[in-house]
N, C-alpha and C positions, 0 to 999 in steps of 0.2 A: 835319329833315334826318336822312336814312337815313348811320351808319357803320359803314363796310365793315370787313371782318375782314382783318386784314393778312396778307399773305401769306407762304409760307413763307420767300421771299428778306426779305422785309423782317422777320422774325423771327430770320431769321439774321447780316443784316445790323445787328441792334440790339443781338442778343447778344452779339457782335462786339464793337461799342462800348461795351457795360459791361464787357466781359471788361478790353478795355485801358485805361477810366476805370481800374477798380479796380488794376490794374497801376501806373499813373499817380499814383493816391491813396497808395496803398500803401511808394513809393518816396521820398514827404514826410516829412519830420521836423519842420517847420517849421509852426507851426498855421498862421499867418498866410498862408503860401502854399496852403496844404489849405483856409482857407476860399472865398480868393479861386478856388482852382481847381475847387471844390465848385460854388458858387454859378453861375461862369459855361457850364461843365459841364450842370447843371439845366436854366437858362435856354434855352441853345443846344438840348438833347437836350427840353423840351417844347415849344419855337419859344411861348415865355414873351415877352413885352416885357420886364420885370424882373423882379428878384425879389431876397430879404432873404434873412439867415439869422441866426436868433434864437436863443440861448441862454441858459436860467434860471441866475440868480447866486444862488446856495444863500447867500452870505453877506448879500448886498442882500433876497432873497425877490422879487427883481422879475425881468422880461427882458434883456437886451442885445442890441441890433442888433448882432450883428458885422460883418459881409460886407453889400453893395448891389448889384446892379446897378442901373441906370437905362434908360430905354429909350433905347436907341439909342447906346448907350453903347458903346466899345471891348473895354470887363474892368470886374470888380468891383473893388472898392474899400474897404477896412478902416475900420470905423466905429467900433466900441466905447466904443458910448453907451448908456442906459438910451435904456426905448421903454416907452410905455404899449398896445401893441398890443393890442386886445380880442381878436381874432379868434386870434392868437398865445396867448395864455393861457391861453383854453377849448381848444385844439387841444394843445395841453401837460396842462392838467389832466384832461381826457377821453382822452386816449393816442389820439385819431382824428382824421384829415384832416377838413377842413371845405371844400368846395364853391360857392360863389356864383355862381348861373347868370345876374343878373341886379342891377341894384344896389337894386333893392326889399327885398330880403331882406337887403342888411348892413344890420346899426344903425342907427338913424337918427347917431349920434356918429360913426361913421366915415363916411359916406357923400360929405365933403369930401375926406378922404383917401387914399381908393381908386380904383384907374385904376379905365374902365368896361368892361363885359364879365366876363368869366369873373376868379375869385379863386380860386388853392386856397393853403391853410392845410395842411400836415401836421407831427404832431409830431415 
């Protein structure tokens, strides 16, 4: 599959929508609504099925799920649970997105619990 180069309205129509994201973000004081509005945010603007938002607990040395969406879900949803996310923690320890085009290439240990299709990881 040949992809096309967006054009300048759609370049400008996307800048657009980060402009006023970050407007929107910016206006939060409240973590808990900044993840929730992060996450669904994401999801919406990469036409994601779902998607997580994961941050390292310096005091635990492990992950946290904060934030969920689900697919097909309304809004995310505040979690604030540890995670043993593989793919999460080299994407954190390497400071670089990580790509799955395919579900041959995750781990064989996560390969139960990844939707199928396309994964990105970034940190």
């Amino acid at each position: 599959m040949t992809r096309v180069a967006p054009s300048s309205e759609e370049r400008l129509a996307e800048s657009g929508l980060l402009y006023n994201l970050g407007k929107s973000f910016s206006s939060v004081l409240d973590l808990s609504e900044l993840l929730t509005r992060v996450i669904d945010a994401a999801v919406s603007l990469t036409h994601a099925s779902d998607g997580v938002i994961l941050l390292p607990d310096p005091d635990r040395g492990a992950l946290l799920l904060q934030a969920a969406r689900a697919p097909e879900s309304s809004g995310a949803r505040l979690i604030h649970q540890p995670t043993d996310d593989f793919l999460g923690a080299i994407a954190i320890a390497q400071d670089q997105p990580i790509l799955l085009t395919e579900a041959s290439q995750c781990p064989h240990r996560m390969r139960t619990r990844r939707p199928k299709g396309r994964w990105l990881t970034c940190p």
